[in-house]
C-alpha positions, 0 to 999 in steps of 0.5 A, spaced: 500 500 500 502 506 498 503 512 502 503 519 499 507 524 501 504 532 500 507 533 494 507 526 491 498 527 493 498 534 488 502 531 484 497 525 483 491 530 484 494 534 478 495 528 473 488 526 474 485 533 472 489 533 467 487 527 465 479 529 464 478 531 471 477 536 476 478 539 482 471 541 484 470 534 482 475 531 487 473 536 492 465 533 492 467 526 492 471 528 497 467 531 502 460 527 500 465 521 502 466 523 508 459 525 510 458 517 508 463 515 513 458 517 518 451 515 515 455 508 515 455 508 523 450 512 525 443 515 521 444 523 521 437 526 522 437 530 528 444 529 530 447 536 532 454 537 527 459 542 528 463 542 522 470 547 522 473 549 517 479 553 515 480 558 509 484 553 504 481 546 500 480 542 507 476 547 509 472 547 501 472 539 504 467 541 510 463 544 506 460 539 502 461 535 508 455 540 511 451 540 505 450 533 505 449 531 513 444 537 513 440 534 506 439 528 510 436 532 516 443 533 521 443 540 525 449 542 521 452 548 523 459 551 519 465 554 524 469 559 519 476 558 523 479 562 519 474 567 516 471 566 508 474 561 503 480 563 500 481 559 495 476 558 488 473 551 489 472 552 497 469 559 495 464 555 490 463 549 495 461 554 500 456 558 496 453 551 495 450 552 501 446 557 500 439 556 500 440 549 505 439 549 512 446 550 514 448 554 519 454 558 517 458 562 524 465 565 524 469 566 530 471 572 529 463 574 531 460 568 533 463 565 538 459 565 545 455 561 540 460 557 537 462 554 543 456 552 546 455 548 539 461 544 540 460 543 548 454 541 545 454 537 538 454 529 537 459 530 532 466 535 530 468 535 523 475 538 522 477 541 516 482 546 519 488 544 516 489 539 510 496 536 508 499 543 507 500 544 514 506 546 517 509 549 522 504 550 529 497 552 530 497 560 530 494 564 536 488 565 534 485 559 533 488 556 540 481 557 543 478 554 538 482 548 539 481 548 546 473 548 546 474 542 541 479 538 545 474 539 551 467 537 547 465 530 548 463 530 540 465 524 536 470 527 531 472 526 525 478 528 521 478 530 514 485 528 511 488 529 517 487 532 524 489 540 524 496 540 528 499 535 524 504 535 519 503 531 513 511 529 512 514 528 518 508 526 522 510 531 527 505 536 532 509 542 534 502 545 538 496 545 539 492 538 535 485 536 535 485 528 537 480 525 532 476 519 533 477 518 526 480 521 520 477 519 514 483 520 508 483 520 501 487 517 496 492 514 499 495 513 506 500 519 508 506 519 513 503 522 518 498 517 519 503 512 520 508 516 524 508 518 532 507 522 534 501 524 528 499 516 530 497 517 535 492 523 534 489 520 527 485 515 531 482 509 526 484 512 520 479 510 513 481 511 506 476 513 501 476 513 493 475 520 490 474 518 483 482 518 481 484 512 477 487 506 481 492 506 475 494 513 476 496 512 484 500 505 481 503 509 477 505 514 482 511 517 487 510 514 494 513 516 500 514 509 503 509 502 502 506 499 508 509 491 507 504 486 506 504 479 505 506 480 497 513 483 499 515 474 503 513 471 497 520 470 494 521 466 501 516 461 500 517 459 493 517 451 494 523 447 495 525 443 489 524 435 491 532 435 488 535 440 494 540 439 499 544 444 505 548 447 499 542 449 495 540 454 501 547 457 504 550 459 509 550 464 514 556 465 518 554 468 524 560 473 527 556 473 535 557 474 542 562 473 547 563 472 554 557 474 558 553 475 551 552 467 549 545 469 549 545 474 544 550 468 540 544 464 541 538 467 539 541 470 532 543 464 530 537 460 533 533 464 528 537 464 522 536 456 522 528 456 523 528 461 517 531 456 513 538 456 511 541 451 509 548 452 514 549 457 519 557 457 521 557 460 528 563 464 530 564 466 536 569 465 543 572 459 545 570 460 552 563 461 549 562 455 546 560 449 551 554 454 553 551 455 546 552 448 543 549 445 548 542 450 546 545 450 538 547 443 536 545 445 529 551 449 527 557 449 525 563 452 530 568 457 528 572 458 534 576 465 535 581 466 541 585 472 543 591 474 546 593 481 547 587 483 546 587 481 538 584 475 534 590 470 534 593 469 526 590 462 527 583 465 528 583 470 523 585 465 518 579 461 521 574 466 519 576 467 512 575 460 510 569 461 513 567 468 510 570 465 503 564 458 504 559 463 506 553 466 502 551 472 507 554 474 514 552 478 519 556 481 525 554 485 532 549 480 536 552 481 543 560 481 540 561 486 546 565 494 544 573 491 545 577 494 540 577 486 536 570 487 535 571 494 532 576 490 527 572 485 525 568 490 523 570 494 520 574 489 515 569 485 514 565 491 511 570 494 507 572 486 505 566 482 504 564 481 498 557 476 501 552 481 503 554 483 510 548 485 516 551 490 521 547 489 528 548 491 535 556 492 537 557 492 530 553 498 529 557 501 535 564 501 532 560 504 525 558 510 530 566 511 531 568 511 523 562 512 519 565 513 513 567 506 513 560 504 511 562 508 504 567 503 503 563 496 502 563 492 496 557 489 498 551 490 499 550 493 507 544 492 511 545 496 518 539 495 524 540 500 528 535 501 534 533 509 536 539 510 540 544 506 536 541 512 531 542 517 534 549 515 536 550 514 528 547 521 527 550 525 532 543 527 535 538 525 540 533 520 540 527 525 541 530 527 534 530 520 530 524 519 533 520 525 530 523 525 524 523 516 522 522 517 515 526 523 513 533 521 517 532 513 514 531 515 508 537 520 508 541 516 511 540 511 506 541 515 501 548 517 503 551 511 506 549 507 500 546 502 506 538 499 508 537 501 513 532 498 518 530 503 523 527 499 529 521 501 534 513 502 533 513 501 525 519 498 523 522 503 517 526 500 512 530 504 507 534 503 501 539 507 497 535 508 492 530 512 495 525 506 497 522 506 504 518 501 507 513 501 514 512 495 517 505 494 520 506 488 525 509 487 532 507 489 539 510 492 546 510 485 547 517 485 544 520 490 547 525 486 550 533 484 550 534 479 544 527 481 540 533 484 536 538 478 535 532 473 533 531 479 527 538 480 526 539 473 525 532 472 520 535 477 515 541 474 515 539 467 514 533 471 507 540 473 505 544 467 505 538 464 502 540 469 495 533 473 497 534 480 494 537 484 500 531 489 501 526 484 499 531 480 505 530 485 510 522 488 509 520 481 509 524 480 515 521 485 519 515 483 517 514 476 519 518 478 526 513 482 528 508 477 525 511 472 530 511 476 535 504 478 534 502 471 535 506 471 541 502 475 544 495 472 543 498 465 546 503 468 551 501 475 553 505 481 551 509 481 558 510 474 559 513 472 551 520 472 550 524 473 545 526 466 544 518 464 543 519 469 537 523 463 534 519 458 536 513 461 533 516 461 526 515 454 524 507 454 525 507 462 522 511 459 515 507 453 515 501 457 514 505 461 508 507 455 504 500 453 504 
């Protein structure tokens, strides 16, 4: 499902119009849309509406949702938020009105009224601000704001709730909290991002007359994956196949004090199905993870004086040679070793290569060296891990997830997997994917080892690495969901995660 940004909407909007349509046609079908949202819950006769509309096409929306619920018998009355129309389509729209039963009030002068009607009314249209919004609510609508935040009417937003800002899904003011908002088209960022999420309420898209053809062939700020994005993964396996058919992940993991880290990530990539998953890891480590793991092959490292021995370095480069994928940082601890492996295996790897955890701390201390790798690079930073990469903080990264993945992307030549309530993935060319699975339920050490290890095994199956990593992100969260159906949000674990997978990729295979 596509979601378009603002300029990306216009854009789609002024395509269809030149293809035959027209703006006040768009604006009809978007209001009465609307108005049919709420004669699916409820009939309108009698129901007290108050409708606010700003002076700019959100508003032109609103009118016509007026006329409609007032000719099916609503006591609808107009709050002018910001004066009369200012654009030609509204200024038609609220000509229209004209002649019907509508009640048109203006804050300027009415306000004594207004506010009673709003304490008083069954239900509140918001057609304030539209995509077009930036910046914070002015002082002079705060009041207005304020009396509809109080008032016990149901509300509905058109497009988006007045405050938000449609590309970022930022809210730097006053907002409207919507019941609902009913959009147009196709989804925008700000219905998907926090903090905009959490005012838009349950969000409803409604078809407005421009072609589904059109909206295909458009720009989009991101997509919401869906199952459609995993069917690479679950192709039938051919009757003549063996281990080597579904290679191998080597697996650079844990240390002392972080066998579980070792364990979950590799644990996951043997249940995504590659066919060896090569685990290298300290010596001192091993009796704990292969007691859990028998299923791997081990590559044993050992150290003195603070580095690998040749012994061991030679041991991983048979390994990374044998290898089909890699991935480096669940639980590899911040010694200046592990920062070396790091980085020598991003400007040395010619398999794709996912940079976890600990492996993500050592790029924060070099970035640049992301710019050197010969292969394609998948990092999966959590918010803090983020901001360490970024130098910011993580109330920054988490107001701007979409832009600050995808530049960072773009910049460093990485996917990037962007961790948290709507998982964002982004590639260097521009693509960016929102993930609608998961819960707080996976808010746990090691929920990230086991997504880690995941892609890491999609990749050393040959799976296309963005393909690898949304897909990834997708039936981790799918996993999780079941999870905390059967187990509870605070009583799953990041391992049940992993046990989950087999009955989830059964259903997917069938």
């Amino acid at each position: 499902m596509k979601v378009l940004d603002s300029a990306q909407m216009r854009s789609l909007e002024q395509t269809a119009v030149e293809q035959g349509g027209s703006y006040l046609e768009l604006m009809e079908n978007a209001g009465k849309s609307a108005a049919s949202f709420l004669l699916k819950m409820t009939p309108a006769e009698g129901k007290r509406i108050a409708v606010l509309c700003g002076k700019g096409n959100n508003g032109g929306d609103g009118y016509v949702v007026a006329r409609h619920l007032a000719a099916r018998g609503a006591r609808v009355a107009v709050i002018l938020a910001q004066g009369e129309p200012a654009t030609d389509i509204s200024r038609e729209m609220f000509q229209k009105l004209s002649g019907s039963s509508v009640c048109v009030l203006s804050c300027d002068k009415d306000w004594e009224r207004i506010e009673k009607l709003i304490a008083s009314a069954d239900y509140l249209y918001d057609g304030i601000y539209g995509i077009g919004f930036r910046g914070s609510v002015s002082e002079q609508l705060i009041r207005l704001f304020e009396a509809a935040e109080a008032s016990p009417a149901q509300k509905i937003a058109l497009d988006l709730p007045s405050g938000v800002q449609c590309d970022t899904g930022s809210v730097e003011g006053a907002c409207i909290h919507a019941d609902y908002t009913v959009t147009f088209t196709a989804l925008k960022p700000a219905h998907l991002l926090r903090p905009a999420l959490e005012y838009c309420g349950e969000v409803t898209c409604m078809e407005v007359g421009i072609p589904s053809s059109l909206l295909e062939e458009s720009d989009c700020a991101m997509d919401v994956i869906d199952r459609k994005i995993t069917a690479p993964l679950f192709v039938p396996r051919s009757d003549d196949t063996n281990k080597g058919s579904y290679g191998t992940l080597l697996c650079i993991c844990g240390c002392e004090g972080m066998a579980g880290a070792a364990i979950l990530s590799a644990g996951a990539a043997l249940r995504c199905g590659a066919g060896l998953v090569n685990l290298a890891l300290p010596e001192e480590i091993y009796p704990i993870v292969a007691s859990c793991l028998p299923e791997c092959i081990y590559t044993l490292l050992k150290e003195a004086e603070g580095c690998l021995t040749d012994t061991s370095r030679q041991r991983l480069e048979s390994g990374l040679k044998k290898a089909s994928a890699c991935l480096i940082g669940c639980g590899l601890g911040q010694s200046g070793t592990a920062e070396s492996l790091t980085y020598d295996l991003i400007q040395n790897s010619k398999v794709p290569l996912v940079v976890d955890a600990d492996g993500i701390n050592a790029v924060a201390h070099n970035i640049d060296i992301l710019k050197t790798a010969r292969a394609p690079l998948i990092l999966t930073p959590h918010p803090g891990e983020m901001a360490r990469l970024l130098g910011v903080t993580v109330s920054e990264v988490q107001s701007n997830r979409l832009t600050y993945a995808k530049i960072f992307a773009e910049e460093y030549g990485v996917i990037l997997v962007l961790k948290g309530t709507g998982t964002i993935v982004a590639s260097p060319d521009g693509k960016a994917f929102w993930n609608p699975t998961g819960n707080p339920g996976m808010a746990k050490g090691g929920s990230g080892d086991v997504l880690a290890g995941m892609i890491g095994s999609f990749l050393a199956q040959g799976i296309d690495p963005l393909c690898a990593a949304a897909s990834g992100v997708y039936l981790h969260g799918l996993a999780g969901d079941e999870c905390a159906r059967k187990l509870s949000e605070r009583g799953m674990l990041p391992s049940d995660i992993i046990n989950a997978l087999p009955v989830l990729f059964s259903k997917f295979e069938q």
